[in-house]
Each structure stands twice: as C-alpha cells, then as structure tokens.
KOLVEX-570537 format. One record per residue (C-alpha): chain; residue number from 1; x, z, y. Coordinates in pm, whole numbers, always signed. Each point is the difference from the previous one (the first is absolute). Layout:
BEGIN
kette  nr  x  z  y
A  NUM  X  Z  Y;
...
***
This chain:
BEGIN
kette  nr  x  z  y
A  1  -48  -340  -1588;
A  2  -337  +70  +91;
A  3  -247  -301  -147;
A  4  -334  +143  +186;
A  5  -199  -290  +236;
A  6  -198  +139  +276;
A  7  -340  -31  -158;
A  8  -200  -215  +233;
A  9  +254  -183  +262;
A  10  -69  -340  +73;
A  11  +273  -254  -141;
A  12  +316  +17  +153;
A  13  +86  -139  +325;
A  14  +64  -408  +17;
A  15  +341  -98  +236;
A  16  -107  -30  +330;
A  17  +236  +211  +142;
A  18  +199  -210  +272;
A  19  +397  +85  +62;
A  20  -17  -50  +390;
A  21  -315  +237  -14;
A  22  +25  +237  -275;
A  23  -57  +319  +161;
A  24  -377  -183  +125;
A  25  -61  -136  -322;
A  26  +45  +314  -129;
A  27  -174  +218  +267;
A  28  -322  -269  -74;
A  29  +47  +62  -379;
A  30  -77  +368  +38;
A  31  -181  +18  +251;
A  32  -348  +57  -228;
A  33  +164  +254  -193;
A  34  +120  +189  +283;
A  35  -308  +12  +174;
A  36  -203  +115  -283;
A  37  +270  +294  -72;
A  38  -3  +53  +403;
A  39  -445  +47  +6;
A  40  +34  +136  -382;
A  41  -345  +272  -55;
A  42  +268  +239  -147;
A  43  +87  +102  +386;
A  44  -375  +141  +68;
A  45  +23  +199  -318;
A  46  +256  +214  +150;
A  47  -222  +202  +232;
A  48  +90  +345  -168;
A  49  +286  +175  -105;
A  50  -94  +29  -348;
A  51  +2  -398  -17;
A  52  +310  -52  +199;
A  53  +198  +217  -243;
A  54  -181  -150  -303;
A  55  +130  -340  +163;
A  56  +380  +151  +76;
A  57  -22  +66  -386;
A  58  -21  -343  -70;
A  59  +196  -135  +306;
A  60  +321  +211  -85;
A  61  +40  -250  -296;
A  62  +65  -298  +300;
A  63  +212  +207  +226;
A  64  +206  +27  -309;
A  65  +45  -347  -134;
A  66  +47  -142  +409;
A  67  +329  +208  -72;
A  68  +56  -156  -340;
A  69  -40  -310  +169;
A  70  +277  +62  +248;
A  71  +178  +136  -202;
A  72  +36  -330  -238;
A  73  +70  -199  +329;
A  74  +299  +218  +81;
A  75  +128  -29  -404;
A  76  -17  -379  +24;
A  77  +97  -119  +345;
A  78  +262  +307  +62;
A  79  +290  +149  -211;
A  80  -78  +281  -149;
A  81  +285  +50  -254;
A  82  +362  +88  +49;
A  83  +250  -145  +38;
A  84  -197  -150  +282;
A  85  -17  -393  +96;
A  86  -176  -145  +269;
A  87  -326  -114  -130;
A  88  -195  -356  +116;
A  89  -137  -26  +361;
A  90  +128  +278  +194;
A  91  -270  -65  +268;
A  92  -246  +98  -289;
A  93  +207  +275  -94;
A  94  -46  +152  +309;
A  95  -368  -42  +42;
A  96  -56  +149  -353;
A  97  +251  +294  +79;
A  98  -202  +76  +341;
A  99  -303  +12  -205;
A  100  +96  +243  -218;
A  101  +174  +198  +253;
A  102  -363  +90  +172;
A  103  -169  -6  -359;
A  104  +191  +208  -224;
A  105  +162  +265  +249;
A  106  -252  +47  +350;
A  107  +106  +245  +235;
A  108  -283  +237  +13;
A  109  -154  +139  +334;
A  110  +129  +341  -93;
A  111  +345  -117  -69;
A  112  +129  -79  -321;
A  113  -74  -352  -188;
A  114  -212  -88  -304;
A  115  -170  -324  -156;
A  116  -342  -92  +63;
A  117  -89  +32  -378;
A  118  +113  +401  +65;
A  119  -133  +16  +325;
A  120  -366  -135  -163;
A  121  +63  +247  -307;
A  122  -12  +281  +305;
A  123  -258  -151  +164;
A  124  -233  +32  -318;
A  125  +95  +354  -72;
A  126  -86  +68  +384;
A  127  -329  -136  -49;
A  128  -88  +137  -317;
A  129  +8  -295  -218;
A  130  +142  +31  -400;
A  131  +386  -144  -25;
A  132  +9  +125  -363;
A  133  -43  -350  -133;
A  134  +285  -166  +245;
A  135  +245  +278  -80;
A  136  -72  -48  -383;
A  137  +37  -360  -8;
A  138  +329  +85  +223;
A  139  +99  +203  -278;
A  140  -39  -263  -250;
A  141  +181  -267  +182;
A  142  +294  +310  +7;
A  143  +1  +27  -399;
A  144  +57  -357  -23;
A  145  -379  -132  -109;
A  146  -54  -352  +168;
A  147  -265  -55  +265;
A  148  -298  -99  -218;
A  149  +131  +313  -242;
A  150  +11  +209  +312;
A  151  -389  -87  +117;
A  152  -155  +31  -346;
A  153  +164  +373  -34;
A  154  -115  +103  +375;
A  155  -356  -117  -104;
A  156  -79  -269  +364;
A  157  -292  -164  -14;
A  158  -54  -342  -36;
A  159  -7  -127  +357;
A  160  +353  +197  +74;
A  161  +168  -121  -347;
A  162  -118  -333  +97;
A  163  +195  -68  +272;
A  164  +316  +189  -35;
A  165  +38  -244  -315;
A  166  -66  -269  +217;
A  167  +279  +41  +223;
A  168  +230  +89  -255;
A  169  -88  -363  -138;
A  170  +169  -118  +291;
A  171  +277  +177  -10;
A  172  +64  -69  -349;
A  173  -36  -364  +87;
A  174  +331  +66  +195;
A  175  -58  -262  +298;
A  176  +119  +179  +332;
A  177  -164  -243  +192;
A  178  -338  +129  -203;
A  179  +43  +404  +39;
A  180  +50  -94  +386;
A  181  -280  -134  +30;
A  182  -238  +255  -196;
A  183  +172  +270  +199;
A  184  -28  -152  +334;
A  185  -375  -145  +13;
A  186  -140  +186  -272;
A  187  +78  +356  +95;
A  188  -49  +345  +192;
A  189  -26  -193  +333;
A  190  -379  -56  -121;
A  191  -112  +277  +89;
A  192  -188  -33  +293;
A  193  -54  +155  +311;
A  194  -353  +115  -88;
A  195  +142  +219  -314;
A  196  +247  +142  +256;
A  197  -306  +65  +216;
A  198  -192  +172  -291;
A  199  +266  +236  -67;
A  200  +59  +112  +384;
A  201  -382  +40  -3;
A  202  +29  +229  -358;
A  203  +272  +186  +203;
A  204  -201  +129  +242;
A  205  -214  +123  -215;
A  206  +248  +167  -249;
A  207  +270  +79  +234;
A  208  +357  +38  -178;
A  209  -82  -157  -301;
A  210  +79  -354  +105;
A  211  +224  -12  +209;
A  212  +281  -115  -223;
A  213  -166  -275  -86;
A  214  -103  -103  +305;
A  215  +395  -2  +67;
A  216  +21  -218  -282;
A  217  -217  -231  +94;
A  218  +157  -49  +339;
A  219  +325  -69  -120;
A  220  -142  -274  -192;
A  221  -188  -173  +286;
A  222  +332  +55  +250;
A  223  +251  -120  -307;
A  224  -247  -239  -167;
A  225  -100  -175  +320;
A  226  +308  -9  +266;
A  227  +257  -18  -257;
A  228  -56  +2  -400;
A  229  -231  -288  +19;
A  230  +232  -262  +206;
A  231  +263  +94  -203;
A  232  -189  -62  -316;
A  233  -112  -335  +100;
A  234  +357  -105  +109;
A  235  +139  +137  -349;
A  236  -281  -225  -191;
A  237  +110  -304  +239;
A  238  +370  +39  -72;
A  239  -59  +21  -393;
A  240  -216  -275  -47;
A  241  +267  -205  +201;
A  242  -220  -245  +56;
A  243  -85  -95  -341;
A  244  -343  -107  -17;
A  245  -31  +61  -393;
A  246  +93  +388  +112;
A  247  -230  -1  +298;
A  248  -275  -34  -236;
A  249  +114  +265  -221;
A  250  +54  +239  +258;
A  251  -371  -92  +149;
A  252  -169  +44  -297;
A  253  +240  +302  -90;
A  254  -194  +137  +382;
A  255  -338  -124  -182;
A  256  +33  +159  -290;
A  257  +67  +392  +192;
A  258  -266  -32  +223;
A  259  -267  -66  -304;
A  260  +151  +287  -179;
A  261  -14  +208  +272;
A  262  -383  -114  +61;
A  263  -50  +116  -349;
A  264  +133  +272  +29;
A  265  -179  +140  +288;
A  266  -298  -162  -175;
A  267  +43  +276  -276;
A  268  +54  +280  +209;
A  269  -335  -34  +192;
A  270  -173  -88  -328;
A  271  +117  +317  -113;
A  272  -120  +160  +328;
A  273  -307  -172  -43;
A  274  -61  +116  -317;
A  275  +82  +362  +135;
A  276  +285  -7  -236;
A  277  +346  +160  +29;
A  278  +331  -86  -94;
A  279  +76  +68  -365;
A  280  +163  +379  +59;
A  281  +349  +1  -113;
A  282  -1  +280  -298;
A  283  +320  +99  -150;
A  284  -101  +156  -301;
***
C-alpha cells in the first residue's frame, strides 16, 4: 500500500459531520477546496492549442484512474465472480451498475459505444496531443507491472505520478464508503463550464480538431450533472449508513481528492509557466 502524505494538507478533518445532515456537513467541508479547483489559474493557461494538448497529456492520467475508481466500486459492492451471489445492498448495486453502464461503454454520436477513457484517448489524437506515454503505461499495467511500476517505466512527471498514487491509496485502503466518495466529489465533474467554453472558443479557431473533445466534455456535464452526480451522492449516503465514524472518513476521503487534484493542476500550470512540456514518452 501506498505510504505517501500529501505534502502540505492541513491536519485531518475533526468529527463534525452530523447524521441528520451529512450531505451539508459535507457540502460545507469542501466547499474551499472546490472553489479553489472551480477559479484554479490553470483554466487561463489554456488559451492555445499547444497548451490544451500539453494539459490533455497530463489530464489523460485522471480520465484513467476516474475509471479505476469505478471500477473498484463495482468489484466491492457487486459480484463479479461466478458462480454468482447476490452481493450487499442491491439499491447500491444498481446505482454502481448504471454508472458504469454510461462510463465504461457510451454510445457514441456516430453509433457504436466506447468509454470515456477511449473516447479522451481519440480526442487527444484529434487534437494533436502525444498518447505515447498513456499507451505505454497501458502496456505495462498489461505485462503485469503494478501501478507505481507502471508510472516509473512510462516516465510521468511528478504532478501526474502524484496523484494517481494518491487515489490508489484509497483504494488500497479498501473502504467502499471511501472510493465513493473520492469518485463522486473529487472527480471529472470539476471541470467547469469555462474550460468547456475555452475549448468551443479553440474550435473555432482550429476547426475539426476538437470536436471530439468537445463531445467529451458534454457528456460529462449532461452525465455528471443530471445523473452521475445524484447517484454518487445517494451511493456515499447508503454506504456510510449512517455511521458517523464513516461519515468522517468518507468526508475527508472527498478532502483528500480535491487537494490532490489542486496539486495536480498546480503542477501542470507550473509546468506551463515555466514553458515546460510534458516529459516525452521515448521508447528506446
């Protein structure tokens, strides 16, 4: 298991959270974070298509461990083996299931389906940004090297190694009640409707070159706000049960992905700042 702190969090959340109230408590609780990854300086960088497929370098890294995310939800709250058995609260089952359905297999708008972690993988070969260093850590995963094995060999920086390990701490930890809440409040519904903005305005001015992504991007906000999102918060309600010592976990589990993700988009403008690129992904 992964033994890295987030360097520079403030302690850990006290227990405040209420039962009656929990979904306010925990609203309140991240509220700071939120905003600050919501008005981030990383969203004005993105102005040109040469930083917007710099960032979709680094970005793929999240699309890709939302699904890993998921993904642990469905292996702990669902059966997955055979002979199959019916598996804790089937209300959660189904939420979980429904999730996945529109994650991992999305019917496309010219027929067909795909997951959004393929559907971003086109969208970055559209646009002209590198997927080298995805499909190589891909790769690795495939031979059987773990996740930290996997990152060292495909060469991320920093920022993006980072916070993968980060979430993979919490789904190491094993606590469904945990991953729920990472994925739900600490995830791809974060992007805001300025970045969606930004890239409709790039699209104008490089005409076929975005417009998988801004696909992409819809789906998230139609998914992510009228459905996803509800049914995330009613999956995190019906696994902490009430339980006040697991409302705090899965609060400061929501903490805790919101400061990595500030971090992370801390080092990608950095980077940008610094008129650095991602590390290029060579095979040799």
């Amino acid at each position: 298991m992964y033994k890295r702190k987030l360097a520079g969090m403030p302690a850990p959340l006290t227990n405040q959270t209420n039962p009656r109230d929990f979904q306010k408590s925990l609203s309140t609780a991240i509220a700071a974070d939120r905003r600050a990854l919501l008005e981030h300086r990383l969203y004005d960088q993105l102005r040109t298509l040469e930083n917007l497929t710099a960032f979709m370098e680094h970005h793929v890294f999240a699309v890709w461990d939302f699904m890993s995310l998921l993904k642990a939800l469905q292996v702990r709250l669902t059966c997955t083996n055979v002979p199959w058995r019916p598996v804790g609260n089937a209300q959660v089952r189904r939420l979980v299931n429904e999730i996945v359905l529109g994650e991992e297999s999305d019917a496309l708008p010219t027929g067909g389906a795909a997951s959004h972690f393929e559907l971003y993988l086109q969208a970055m070969q559209e646009a002209g940004a590198k997927t080298d260093q995805m499909n190589h850590f891909i790769q690795e995963l495939e031979s059987g090297k773990t996740v930290a094995e996997a990152l060292e060999q495909a060469i991320v920086s920093a920022a993006v190694a980072a916070f993968v390990r980060q979430t993979f701490e919490v789904i190491e930890r094993g606590r469904p009640h945990e991953i729920a809440a990472a994925f739900t409040y600490g995830r791809e519904d974060l992007i805001p409707e300025m970045f969606t903005q930004l890239v409709h305005g790039l699209e104008r001015q490089f005409p076929g070159k975005l417009a998988t992504l801004r696909y992409y991007l819809d789906r998230h906000i139609a998914l992510d706000g009228d459905e996803h999102g509800e049914m995330g918060r009613q999956m995190v309600d019906l696994l902490c049960e009430g339980d006040p010592r697991r409302e705090l976990e899965a609060t400061q589990a929501a903490v805790d992905a919101l400061r990595s993700r500030i971090m992370l988009w801390d080092g990608i403008a950095l980077a940008m700042e610094n008129s650095e690129k991602p590390a290029i992904f060579d095979p040799r």
